[in-house]
C-alpha positions in Angstrom: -2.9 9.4 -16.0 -4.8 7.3 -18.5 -4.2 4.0 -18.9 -2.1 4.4 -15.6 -4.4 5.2 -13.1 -2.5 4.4 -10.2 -0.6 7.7 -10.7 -1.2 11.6 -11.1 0.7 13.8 -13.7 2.3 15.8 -11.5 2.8 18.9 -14.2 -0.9 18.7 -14.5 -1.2 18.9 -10.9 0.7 21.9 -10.3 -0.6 24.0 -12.8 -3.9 23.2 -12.0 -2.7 23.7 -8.4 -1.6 27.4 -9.8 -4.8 28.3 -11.7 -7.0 27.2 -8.4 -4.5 29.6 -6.2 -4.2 32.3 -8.8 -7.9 32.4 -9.2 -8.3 32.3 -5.3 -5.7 35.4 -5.0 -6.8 36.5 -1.5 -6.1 36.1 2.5 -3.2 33.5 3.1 -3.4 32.2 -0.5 -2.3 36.0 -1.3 -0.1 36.6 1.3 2.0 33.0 0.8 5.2 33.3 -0.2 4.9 29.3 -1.5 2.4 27.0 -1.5 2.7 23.2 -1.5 0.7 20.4 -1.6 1.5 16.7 -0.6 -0.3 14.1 -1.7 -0.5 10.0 -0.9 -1.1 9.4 -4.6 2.2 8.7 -6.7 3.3 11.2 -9.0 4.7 10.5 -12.6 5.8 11.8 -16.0 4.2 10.6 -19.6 7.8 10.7 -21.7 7.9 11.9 -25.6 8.0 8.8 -26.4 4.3 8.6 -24.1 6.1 6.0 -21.5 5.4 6.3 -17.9 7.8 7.6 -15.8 7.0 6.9 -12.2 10.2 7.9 -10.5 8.9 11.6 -9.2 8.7 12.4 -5.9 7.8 16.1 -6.5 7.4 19.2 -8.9 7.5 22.7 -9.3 8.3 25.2 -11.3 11.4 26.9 -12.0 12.2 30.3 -10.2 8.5 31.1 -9.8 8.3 31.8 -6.3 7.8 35.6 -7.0 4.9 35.0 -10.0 1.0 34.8 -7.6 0.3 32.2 -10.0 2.9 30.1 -9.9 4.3 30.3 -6.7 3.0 25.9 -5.9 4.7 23.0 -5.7 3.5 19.3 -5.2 5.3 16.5 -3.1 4.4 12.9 -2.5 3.6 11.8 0.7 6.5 9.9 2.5 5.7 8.6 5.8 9.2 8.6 7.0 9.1 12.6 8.4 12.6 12.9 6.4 11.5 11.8 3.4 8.9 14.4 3.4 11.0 17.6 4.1 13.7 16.4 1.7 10.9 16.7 -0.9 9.2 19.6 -0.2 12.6 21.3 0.6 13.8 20.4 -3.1 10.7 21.7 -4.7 11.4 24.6 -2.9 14.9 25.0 -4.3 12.9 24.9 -7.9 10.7 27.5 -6.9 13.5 29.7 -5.9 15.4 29.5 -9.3 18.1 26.1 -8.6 18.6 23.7 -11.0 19.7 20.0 -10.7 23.2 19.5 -10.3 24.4 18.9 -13.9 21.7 20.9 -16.2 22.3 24.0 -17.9 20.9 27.4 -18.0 17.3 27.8 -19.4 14.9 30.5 -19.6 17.2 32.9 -18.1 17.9 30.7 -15.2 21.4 29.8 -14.1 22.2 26.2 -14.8 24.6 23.8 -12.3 26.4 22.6 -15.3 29.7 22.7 -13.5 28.3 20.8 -10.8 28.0 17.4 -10.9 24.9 15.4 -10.0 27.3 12.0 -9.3 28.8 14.4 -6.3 26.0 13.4 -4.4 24.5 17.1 -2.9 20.9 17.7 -2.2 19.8 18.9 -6.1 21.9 16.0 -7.7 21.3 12.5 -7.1 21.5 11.1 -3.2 25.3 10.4 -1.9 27.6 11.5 0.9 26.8 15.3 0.8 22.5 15.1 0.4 22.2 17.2 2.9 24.2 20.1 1.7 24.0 22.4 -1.3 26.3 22.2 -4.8 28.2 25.2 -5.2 26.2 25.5 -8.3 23.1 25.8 -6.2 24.8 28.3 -3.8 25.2 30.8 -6.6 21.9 30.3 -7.8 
């Protein structure tokens, strides 16, 4: 990211990661149901307002696990194994169509509006249940 060179734009980095894999659209890069990439460098976001936003951990995009193209996610690097699977696991929800605990519908997906993020479950923020899926991300 200009200015902030310590980070990549992690939006950038998987659709670029997309065009690379939709362009190489053959052997395991064809037959992958999803493909993610982890990376040691930190990921972050450039707000509206063109602040940093260095809190990522990950990125993919919504319910696109069935589009060749778009079928990638991006996770940082974590060198405590759990971390890392947490990640990668989340992204994964994305790809498969579920939201965040607490956002609504969009682009034809089913929001988790009814499901708050304070409740702690794996697509909201950390708490007692992190390891378990909202009900909102069960009816996804």
């Amino acid at each position: 990211i200009p200015g902030h060179e310590k980070y990549v734009h992690y939006s950038k980095l998987t659709r670029n990661l997309g065009d690379y894999y939709c362009k190489k659209n053959e052997g395991l890069a064809k037959d992958a149901d999803i493909i993610m990439l982890t990376t040691d460098r930190s990921l972050a976001d450039i707000s509206r307002e063109g602040k940093l936003i260095a809190d990522v951990a990950g990125g993919a995009i919504y319910a696109s696990v069935c589009h060749p193209c778009n079928k990638v996610g991006v996770g940082e690097y974590y060198y405590y194994s759990s971390a890392r699977i947490e990640i990668l696991a989340h992204e994964t929800a994305h790809l498969i169509g579920i939201r965040h605990d607490g956002e609504g519908a969009s682009y034809g997906i089913p929001g988790a509006k009814n499901c708050s993020a304070k409740d702690g479950y794996f697509m909201g923020n950390s708490g007692k249940n992190h390891t378990k899926f909202s009900e909102c991300s069960k009816t996804c």
